[in-house]
N, C-alpha and C positions, 0 to 999 in steps of 0.2 A: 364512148370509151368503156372497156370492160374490165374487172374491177375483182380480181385473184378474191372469193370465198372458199367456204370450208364447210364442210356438213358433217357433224358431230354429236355424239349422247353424252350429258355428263350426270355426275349424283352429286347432291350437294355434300358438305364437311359443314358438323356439329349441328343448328340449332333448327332448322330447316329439311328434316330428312323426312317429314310427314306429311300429306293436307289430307284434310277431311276430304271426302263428295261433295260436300256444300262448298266449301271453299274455291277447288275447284271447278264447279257447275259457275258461282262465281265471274271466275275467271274469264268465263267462256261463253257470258252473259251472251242472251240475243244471237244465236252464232257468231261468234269472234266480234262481241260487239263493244263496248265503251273501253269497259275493263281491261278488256284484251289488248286492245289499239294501243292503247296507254303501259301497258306492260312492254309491250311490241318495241314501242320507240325507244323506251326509256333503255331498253334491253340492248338494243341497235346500239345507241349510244356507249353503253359502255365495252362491247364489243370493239368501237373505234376507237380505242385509245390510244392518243399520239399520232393520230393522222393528219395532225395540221389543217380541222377541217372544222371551221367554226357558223357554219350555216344549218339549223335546222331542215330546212325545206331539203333543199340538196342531199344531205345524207339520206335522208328517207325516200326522194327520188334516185340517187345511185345506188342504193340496196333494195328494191324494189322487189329482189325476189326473196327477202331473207323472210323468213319466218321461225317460231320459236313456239312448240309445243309438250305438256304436262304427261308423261307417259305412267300412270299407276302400276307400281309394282308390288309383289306380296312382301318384299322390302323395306319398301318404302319409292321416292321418286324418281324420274328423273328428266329430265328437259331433254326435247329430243330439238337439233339448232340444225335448221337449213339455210344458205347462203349468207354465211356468219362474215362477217371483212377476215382474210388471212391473218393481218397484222395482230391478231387476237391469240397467235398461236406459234406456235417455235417445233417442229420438228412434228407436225400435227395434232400437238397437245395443246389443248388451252393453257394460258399462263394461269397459274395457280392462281394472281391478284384478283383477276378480273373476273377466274368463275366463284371467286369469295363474292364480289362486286355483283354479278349478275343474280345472286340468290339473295343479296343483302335486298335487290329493286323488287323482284318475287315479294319477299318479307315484306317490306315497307309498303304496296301496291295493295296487299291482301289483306292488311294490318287496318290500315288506314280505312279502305271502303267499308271491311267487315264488324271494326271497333270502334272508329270513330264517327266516321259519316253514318252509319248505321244506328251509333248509338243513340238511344233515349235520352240517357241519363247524363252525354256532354252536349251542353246548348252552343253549338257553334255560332250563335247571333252576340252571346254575351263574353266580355271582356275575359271573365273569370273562364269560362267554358275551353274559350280558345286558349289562352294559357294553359288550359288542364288538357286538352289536346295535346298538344305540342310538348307536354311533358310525356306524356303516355306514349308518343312516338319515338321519341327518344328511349326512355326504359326499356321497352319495346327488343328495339334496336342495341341496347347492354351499352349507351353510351355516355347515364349515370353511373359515377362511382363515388358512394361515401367514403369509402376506408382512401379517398385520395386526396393529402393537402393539399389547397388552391394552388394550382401552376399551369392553367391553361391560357396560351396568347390564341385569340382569333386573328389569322395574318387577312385582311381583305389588298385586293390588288387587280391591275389588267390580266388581262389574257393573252393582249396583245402588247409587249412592252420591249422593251430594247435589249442587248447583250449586257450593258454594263447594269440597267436595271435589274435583270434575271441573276446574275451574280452577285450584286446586291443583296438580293433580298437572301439570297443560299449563307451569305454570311451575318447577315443579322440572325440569321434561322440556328447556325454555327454557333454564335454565342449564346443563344437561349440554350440550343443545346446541350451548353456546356455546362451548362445552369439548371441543368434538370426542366427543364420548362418544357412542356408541350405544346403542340400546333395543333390549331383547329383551321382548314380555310375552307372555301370556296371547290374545293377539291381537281379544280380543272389544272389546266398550262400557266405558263407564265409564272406570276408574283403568288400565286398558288398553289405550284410544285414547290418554285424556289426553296421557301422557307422549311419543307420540310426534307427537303433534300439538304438542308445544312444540319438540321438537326438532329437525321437521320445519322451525321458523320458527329456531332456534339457527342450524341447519346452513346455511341459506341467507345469514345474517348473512357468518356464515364463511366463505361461498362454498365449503362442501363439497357437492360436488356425490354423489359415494358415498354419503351418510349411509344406515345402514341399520336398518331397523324389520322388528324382526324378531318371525315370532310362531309359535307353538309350539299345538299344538292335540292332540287325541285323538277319537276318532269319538262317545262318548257325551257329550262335553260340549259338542262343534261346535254343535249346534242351536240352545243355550242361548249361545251366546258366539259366536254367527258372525265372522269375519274383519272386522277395521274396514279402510275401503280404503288408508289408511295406511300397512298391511300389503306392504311390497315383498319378501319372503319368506315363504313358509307352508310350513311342514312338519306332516305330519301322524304323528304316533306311535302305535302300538297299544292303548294301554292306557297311565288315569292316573300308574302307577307306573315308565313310560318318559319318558313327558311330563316329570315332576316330573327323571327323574335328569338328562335333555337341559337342562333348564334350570341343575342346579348343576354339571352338567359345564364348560357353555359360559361361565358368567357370573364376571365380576371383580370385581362387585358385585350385590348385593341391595340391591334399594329397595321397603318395602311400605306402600303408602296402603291407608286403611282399607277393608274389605270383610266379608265375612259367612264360613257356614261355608265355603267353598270356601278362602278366606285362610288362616282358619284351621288348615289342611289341612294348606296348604304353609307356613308356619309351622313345626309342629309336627315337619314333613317336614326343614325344614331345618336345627330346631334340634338333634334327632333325630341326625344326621349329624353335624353340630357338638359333638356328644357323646359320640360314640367314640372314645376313648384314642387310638386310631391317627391321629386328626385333632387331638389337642391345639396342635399349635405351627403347626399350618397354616391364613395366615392367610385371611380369608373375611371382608370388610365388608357388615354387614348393618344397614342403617339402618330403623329405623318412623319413617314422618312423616306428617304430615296438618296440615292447617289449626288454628286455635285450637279451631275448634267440633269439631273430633277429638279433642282432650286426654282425655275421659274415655274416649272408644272404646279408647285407647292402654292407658289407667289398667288399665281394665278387663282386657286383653291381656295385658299384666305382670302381673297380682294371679294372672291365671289361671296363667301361665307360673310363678310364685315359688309355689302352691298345691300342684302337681301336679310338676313338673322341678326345681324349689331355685334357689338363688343362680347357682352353676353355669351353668346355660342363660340367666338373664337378663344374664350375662357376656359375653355373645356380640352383643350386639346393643347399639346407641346407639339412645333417642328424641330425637328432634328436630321439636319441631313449630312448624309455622306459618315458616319460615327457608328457602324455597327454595334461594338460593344457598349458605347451611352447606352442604345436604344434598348439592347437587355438586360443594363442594369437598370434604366428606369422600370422597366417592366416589371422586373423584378421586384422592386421597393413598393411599387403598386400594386401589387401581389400581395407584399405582405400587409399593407393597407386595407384591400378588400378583406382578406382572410381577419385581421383583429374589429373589422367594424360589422361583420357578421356575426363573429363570435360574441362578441356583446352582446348582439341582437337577437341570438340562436337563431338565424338564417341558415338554410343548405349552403356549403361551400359549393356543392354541383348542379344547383340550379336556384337563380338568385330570385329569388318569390318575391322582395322587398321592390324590387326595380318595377314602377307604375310606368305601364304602355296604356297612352290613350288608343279607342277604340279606333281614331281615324289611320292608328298604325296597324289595326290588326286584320278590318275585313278586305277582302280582296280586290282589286283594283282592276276592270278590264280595260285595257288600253284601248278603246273603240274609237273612231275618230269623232264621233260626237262627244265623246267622258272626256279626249283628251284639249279640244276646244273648250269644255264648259270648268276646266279645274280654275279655282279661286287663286290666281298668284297676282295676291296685290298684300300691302303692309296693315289694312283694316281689319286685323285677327293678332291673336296672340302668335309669337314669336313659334311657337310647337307646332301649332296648326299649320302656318305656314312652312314649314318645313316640310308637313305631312304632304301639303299641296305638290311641292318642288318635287319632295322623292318621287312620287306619279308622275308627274311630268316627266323624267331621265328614267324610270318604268319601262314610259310608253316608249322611250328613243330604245332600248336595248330590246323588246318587245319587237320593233321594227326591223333592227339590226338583225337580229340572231334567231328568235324563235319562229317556227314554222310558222306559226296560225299567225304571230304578225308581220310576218314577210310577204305571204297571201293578203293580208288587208292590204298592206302598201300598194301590192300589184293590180288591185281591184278598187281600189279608190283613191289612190293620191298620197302625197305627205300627210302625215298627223301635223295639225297647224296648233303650234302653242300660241295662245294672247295671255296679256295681260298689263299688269303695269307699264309702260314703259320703260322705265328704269331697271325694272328687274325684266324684262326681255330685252333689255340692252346688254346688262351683266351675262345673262344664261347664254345668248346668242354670240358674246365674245368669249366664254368658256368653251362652249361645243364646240367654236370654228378651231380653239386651240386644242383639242381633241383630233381635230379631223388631220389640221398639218401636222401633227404629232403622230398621225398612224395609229389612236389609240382606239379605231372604233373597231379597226378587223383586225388579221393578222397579219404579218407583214408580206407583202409581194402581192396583195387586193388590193382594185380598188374601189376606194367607198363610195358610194352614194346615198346621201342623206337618205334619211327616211319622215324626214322633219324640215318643216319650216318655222320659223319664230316671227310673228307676227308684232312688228314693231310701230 
């Protein structure tokens, strides 16, 4: 099938109008080598936005011919883009969001290899280090702001979620709006436009002219989740396990409508954290909501959560369903919670340094089929660790699902086989199947097949 592109030069707007020779020599490592490939996809991705196309491997085999190169000008730059997707472009202009978006993956791509990974003086082995990463990519990025009192919700959610779901979440998003609250998500479709698309319509009521939608990405899951244009922020982070900690660094609230294993994930991630001694009195608003026809998706989520973490972990979180405006004013009252128990403490409002992430949350996780056989999911560990274990495990399933390189291992060796306990591969194994008749693992009108087996 052949597949309407577009071949284009654009310049970037504001902060991105220069690179060095080194930078981009960089770039271009090895003839179009690491650096490049990695720029390449992530770039592809955002070019697809709104294509209803949640398969890494696929996009990058139906754009086969695209490519995207740095042209030096005595100017300054600019990207010269061969077989770009159409849908990127309206009357054969790029849409303004998206070539913000494509210079924001440039920024972040260049940033990252040249200051971070490069650097000396961050030790990406140690706790502190990666935390100081993950700061410096965001700053980076202009996506701290001091002069702004705490009002940010991180919304997480599917990609793949239902009609009455996606409306949902656009009017919880409406009442935050309305409320001056801002949106952080996942940046992609679904429970990850929603929210900012109700906000978008809040903040105008309000005549907030700033409102900001803000959205948080990684290179293996960009394909699958391209940027919704909504998107007036895009940061791009290394690796899921930076992604994850930018989101609970920066947020004053969590808000999670329903979703599949990727939710899951971060869930598991956040509850995880929320479960380390060192985090007990510090507080952290985490709402689950969804419409009435979510009640049992929720049901489900808690049964899993009280099976596998105890009483404990379901402590930490309020359901509220089908109630948009509870769920912003709880936010809201949680807001101002976080904000007076920093204050005290002279903590950042826009990035919480107090919040202790053990290390088993922070280094990277490869979903291999031998790491995803060998993870520890049994109750002989503290309650945190085991959580750390679980989020890997629903890793490696959205790994399989969606990103290139793990849709190729599936193809080439088999399901990723979870073991473990019993009891908690009995729980996980009755979560995922209600994922699967749920539709939660693709988008709708595919269909799915495992990537996983649960070894009972």
């Amino acid at each position: 099938m052949e597949y309407e592109v577009i071949n284009t030069q654009i310049a970037p707007e504001g902060r991105l109008e220069v690179l060095s020779k080194a930078e981009v020599a960089r770039l271009w490592d090895t003839s179009h080598g690491s650096l490049y490939q990695l720029f390449r996809s992530c770039a592809l991705a955002v070019l697809n936005c709104g294509s209803g196309l949640d398969d890494g491997k696929e996009l990058l085999e139906r754009y086969k011919s695209f490519d995207i190169n740095i042209i030096q000008r005595e100017r300054g730059i600019k990207l010269d883009v061969k077989g770009a997707p159409a849908g990127a472009f309206v009357d054969g202009v790029m849409i303004k969001g998206i070539q913000e978006h494509l210079f924001a993956v440039l920024r972040d791509i260049l940033f990252t290899h040249g200051e971070i990974s490069q650097n000396s003086q961050i030790d990406l082995q140690s706790t502190e280090g990666i935390t100081d990463a993950v700061f410096h990519i965001l700053r980076n990025a202009n996506f701290l702001q001091p002069q702004i009192s705490p009002n940010l919700v991180v919304c997480w959610g599917g990609h793949s979620i239902s009609g009455p779901e996606y409306d949902y979440s656009k009017q919880v998003g409406y009442q935050c709006g309305l409320r001056g609250i801002d949106i952080c998500t996942g940046c992609g479709p679904g429970a990850m436009k929603g929210p900012m698309k109700g906000a978008a319509i809040g903040h105008a009521k309000q005549r907030i002219l700033q409102g900001r939608y803000l959205g948080i990405s990684e290179p293996g899951i960009i394909a699958a989740e391209a940027p919704n244009p909504i998107v007036n922020d895009l940061v791009i982070l290394p690796d899921i396990e930076k992604r994850l900690e930018a989101f609970v660094r920066m947020a004053h609230a969590v808000v999670v409508f329903p979703g599949g294993a990727g939710t899951a994930e971060e869930i598991l991630y956040l509850l995880g954290i929320l479960l380390h001694p060192d985090n007990a009195d510090l507080p952290f608003p985490l709402i689950f909501t969804g419409p009435q026809s979510a009640s049992a998706y929720f049901k489900q989520i808690d049964q899993f959560v009280a099976d596998t973490l105890g009483p404990q972990a379901q402590s930490k979180y309020r359901i509220i369903i089908n109630d948009p405006k509870l769920v912003a004013k709880e936010a809201q009252i949680g807001i101002k919670m976080v904000r007076a128990y920093r204050k005290t403490r002279g903590d950042a409002y826009y990035y919480n340094w107090m919040l202790k992430i053990d290390p088993e949350f922070q280094h990277p996780f490869e979903p291999t089929h031998e790491n995803m056989r060998g993870l520890a999911l049994h109750k002989n560990q503290a309650p945190h660790l085991l959580a750390a274990n679980l989020r890997r495990a629903f890793s490696g399933v959205v790994a399989g699902n969606v990103k290139d390189q793990g849709i190729r291992a599936i193809e080439k060796f088999g399901h990723f086989e979870i073991t473990g306990d019993p009891a908690i591969m009995h729980s996980m194994d009755v979560l995922l199947n209600s994922f699967v008749t749920q539709h939660r693992m693709k988008l709708p009108g595919k269909a799915y097949v495992p990537c996983y087996k649960v070894i009972k």
